[in-house]
N, C-alpha and C positions, 0 to 999 in steps of 0.2 A: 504494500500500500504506500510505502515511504516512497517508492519509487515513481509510482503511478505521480502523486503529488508531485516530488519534483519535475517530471516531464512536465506535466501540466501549466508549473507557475513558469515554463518556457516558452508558451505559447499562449495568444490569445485568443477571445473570441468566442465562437461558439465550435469553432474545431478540439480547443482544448476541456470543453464540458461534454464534445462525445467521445474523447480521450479516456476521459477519466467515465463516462459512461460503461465503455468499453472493458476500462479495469476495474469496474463493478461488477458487470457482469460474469467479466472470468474469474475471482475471486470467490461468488458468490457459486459458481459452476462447483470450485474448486471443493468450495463448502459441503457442497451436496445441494439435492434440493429434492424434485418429489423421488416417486421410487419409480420404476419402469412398469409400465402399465401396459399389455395388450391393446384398449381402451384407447381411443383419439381423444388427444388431450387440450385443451380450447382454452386461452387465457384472451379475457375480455376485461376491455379499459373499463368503462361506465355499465353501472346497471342499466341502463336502458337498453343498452343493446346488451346486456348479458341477458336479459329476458327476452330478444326478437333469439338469442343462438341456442338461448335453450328451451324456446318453442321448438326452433328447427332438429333439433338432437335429441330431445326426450332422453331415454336414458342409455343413449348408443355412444356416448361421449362423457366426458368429467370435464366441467366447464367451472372456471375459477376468473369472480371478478375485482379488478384490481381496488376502483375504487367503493370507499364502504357508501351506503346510500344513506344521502343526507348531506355526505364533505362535497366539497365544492371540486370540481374535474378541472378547472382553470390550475389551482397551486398544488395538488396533490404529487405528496415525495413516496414512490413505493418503499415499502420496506427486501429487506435483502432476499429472505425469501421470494418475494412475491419476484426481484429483478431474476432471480433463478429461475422462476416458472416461465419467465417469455425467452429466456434461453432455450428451455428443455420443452417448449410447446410444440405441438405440430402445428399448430394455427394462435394467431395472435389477430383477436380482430380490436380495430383502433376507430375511431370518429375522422381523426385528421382534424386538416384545416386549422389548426392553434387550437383545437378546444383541451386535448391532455396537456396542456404547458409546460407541468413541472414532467410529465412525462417526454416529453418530444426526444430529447439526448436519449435516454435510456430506450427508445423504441427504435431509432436511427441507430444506434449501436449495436442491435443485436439485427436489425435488417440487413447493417455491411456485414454484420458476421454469418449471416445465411438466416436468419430465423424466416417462416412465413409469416409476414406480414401485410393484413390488409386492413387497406386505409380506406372505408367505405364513402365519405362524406366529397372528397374530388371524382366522385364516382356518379353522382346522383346530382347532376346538372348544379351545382350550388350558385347560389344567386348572390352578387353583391352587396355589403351590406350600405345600408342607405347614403351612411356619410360618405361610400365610395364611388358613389353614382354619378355622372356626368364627367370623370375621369378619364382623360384620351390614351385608349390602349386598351388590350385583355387587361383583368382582372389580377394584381398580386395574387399573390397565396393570403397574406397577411389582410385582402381586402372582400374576400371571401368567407360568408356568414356559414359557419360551422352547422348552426343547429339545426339539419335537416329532418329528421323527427318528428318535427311537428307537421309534415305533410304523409298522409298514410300513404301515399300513391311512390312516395320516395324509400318510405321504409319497405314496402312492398319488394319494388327492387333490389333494395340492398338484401332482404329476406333473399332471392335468388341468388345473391351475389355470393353468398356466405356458403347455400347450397352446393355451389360450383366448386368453390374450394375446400367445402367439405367431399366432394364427391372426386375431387384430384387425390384426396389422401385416402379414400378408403369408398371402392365404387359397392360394396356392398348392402349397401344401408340407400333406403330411398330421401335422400335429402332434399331432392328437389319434389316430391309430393309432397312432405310436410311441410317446406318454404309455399306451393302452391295453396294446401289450406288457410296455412295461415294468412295466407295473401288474402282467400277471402272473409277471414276473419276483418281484416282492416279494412277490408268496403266496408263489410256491413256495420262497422265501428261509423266510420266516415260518411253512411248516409245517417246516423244517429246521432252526430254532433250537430250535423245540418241541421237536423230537425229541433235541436236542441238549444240553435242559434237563430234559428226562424223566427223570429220573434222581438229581435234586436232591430230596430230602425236603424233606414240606411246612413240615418244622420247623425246616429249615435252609435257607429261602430269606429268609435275611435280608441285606440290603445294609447296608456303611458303607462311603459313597464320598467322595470328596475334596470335590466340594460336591453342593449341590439339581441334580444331571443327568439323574437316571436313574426320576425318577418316573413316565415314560412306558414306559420297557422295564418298572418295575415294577408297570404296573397293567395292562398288555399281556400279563404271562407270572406273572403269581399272586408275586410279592416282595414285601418291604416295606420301604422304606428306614427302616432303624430309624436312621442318626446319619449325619453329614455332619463332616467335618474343619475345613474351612471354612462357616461359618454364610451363607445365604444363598442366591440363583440363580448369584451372580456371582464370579470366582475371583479377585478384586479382592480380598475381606474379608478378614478380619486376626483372627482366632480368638484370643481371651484365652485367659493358665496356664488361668481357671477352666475357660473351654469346653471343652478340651481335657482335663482332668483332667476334667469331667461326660463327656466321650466315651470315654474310660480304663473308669468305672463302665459305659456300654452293654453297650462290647467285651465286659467281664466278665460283666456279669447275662446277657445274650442269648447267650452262647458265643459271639460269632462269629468263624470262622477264619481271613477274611481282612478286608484294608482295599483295597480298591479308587483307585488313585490316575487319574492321566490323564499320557496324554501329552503335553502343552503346559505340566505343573507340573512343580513340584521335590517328590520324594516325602518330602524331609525330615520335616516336620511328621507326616505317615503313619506313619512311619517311629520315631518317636517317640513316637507313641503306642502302639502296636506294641511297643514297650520294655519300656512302664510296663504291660501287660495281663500277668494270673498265667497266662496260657496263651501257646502257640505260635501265634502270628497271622501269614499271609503276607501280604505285598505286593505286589498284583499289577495290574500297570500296564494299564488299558484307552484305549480310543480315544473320546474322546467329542464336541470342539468342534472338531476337524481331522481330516481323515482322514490314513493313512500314506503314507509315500512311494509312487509312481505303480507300483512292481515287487513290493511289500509285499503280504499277503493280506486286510489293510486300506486298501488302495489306492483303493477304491470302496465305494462308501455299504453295499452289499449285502456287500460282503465285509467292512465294517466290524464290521457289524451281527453277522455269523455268527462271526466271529474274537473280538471281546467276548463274543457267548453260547459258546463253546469255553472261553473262558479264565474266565469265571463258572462254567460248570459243572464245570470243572478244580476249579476253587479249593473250589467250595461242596458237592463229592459227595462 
């Protein structure tokens, strides 16, 4: 480890953090990790999509997810362990796009060292996130709204996509019939939020959410994210008085009657703006980069999805 450090403090940048990625990983190899398993072995970033790959695997796979539900998928540091399981995985499925942050080095460093790794979210058309729009050129990586999830027609996809490289490692399991089911589990999800948001005027489908999450639900179901709490895709940033005080003027001009926070943040800041608005504005906590506890109506991706359009259409009718 002494060593890995001093190479490290020789080089800068983000080459030297998947340096030292890399001599985590072997280290951690070194250590041990699981035990050998006949069993296709699946390590998955976020529960959200640890629940779309163990729809698709039922119990033909050992599916292990990095982050716990509830922590926030922006800052999350794996533990040693867990950096030995996407050594020793046959499949490592990841979001992309910046949403694993504190993950990225450690996912890059076992991708150059052979692991399979797949990055589902540059897979599934991802859309600009707003404040990158009118930009001359494609789209950075970095300007690129991660949260693809909230559109069922995406996750659908990515359900196939998982299938695919589950069926490169082991053709004997029908992976692509159970990504198929599932697939139409997510319509019939998808005409029941509709039907669950039918009721929302067109005048008053306006979002302000905690931060850039929800562009996908809102370009999937007629919204429009008029203002964000926190500037940016990532729940890292750090909103100036001014910002806040120009998000004060939104709430006002737009009417809008609630703020939308998340469940992995502190609603203070919401909360606060909230305050300072000349009307009565609710706060009202959604599910968006973790899903809820495993016994919650937000337990699973699909129950996510419909438990946020319940509590949106509450808030916004």
């Amino acid at each position: 480890m002494i060593l890995i450090v001093m190479i490290t403090s020789l080089i800068s940048g983000r080459n030297s953090r998947i340096l030292l990625a890399s001599g985590l990983l072997f280290l951690a190899a070194c250590g041990g990790g699981n035990t050998a398993s006949d069993r296709v072995q699946v390590v998955v970033t976020s529960s959200v999509w640890g629940d779309v790959v163990s729809q698709i695997v039922d119990d033909d796979a050992d599916v292990e997810v990095l982050i716990p539900r509830g922590a926030d998928a922006h800052d999350y540091q794996p533990t040693p362990q867990q950096v030995a399981s996407i050594g020793e995985a046959d499949l490592v499925v990841a979001n992309g796009l910046g949403l694993e942050e504190g993950l990225e080095d450690i996912l890059q460093a076992a991708e150059d060292d052979g692991a399979n790794v797949l990055d589902l979210a540059p897979q599934l058309d991802p859309i600009p996130f707003a404040e990158s729009e009118g930009h001359e050129g494609e789209p950075e990586h970095g300007d690129l709204d991660p949260h693809v999830w909230f559109d069922p027609t995406r996750v659908a996809t990515a359900a196939g996509l998982i299938a695919d490289s589950l069926s490169a490692i082991d053709d004997t399991v029908d992976w692509e019939g159970r990504a198929a089911a599932y697939s139409n589990e997510l319509a019939a999800a998808d005409e029941e939020i509709r039907a669950e948001l039918d009721p929302v005027a067109a005048d008053t489908r306006k979002l302000v959410t905690n931060h850039y999450s929800f562009e996908y639900f809102a370009s999937t179901y007629g919204f429009e994210v008029v203002g964000v709490v926190i500037p940016g895709g990532s729940t890292l940033g750090d909103p100036s008085s001014a910002e806040l005080a120009a998000l004060v003027v939104v709430v006002n001009t737009e009417n809008v009657p609630a703020i939308f926070t998340e469940s992995t943040q502190s609603s203070a800041l919401a909360e606060a703006v909230a305050a300072e608005v000349g009307h009565e504005v609710a706060v009202v906590e959604l599910h968006t980069e973790s899903l809820g506890p495993e016994d919650d109506p937000a337990g699973t991706l699909i129950g996510m999805l419909m438990e946020n359009a319940r509590r949106i259409g509450s808030a916004l009718s």
